[in-house]
N, C-alpha and C positions, 0 to 999 in steps of 0.2 A: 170786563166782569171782575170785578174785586172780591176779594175773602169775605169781607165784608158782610156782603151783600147773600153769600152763603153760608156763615157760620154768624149767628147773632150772638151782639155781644153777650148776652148771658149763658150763654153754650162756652163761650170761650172763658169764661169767669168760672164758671162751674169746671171746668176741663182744669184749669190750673189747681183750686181747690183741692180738686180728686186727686192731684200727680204729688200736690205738697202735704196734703196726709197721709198719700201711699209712702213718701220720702220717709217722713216723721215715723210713720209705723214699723216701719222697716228697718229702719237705723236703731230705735227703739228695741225692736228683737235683737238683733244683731248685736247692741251692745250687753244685753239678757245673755244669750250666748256667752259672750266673750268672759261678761264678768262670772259669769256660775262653772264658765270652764276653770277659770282662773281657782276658785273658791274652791273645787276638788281638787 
């Protein structure tokens, strides 16, 4: 039984999607953060 065969590839396309704009978003606050800390 393969991965495959239970996760289609478009679940696993969408899965990565969702984790590289959680990354982007995140990183994105985070440097928000960082620089408005900096700025006070």
């Amino acid at each position: 039984m393969a991965l495959e065969e239970k996760f289609p590839r478009a679940l696993w396309v969408r899965l990565i999607i969702y984790v590289a704009v959680g990354h982007v978003f995140a990183f994105f606050v985070y440097l928000l953060f960082v620089l408005g800390g900096k700025n006070q």
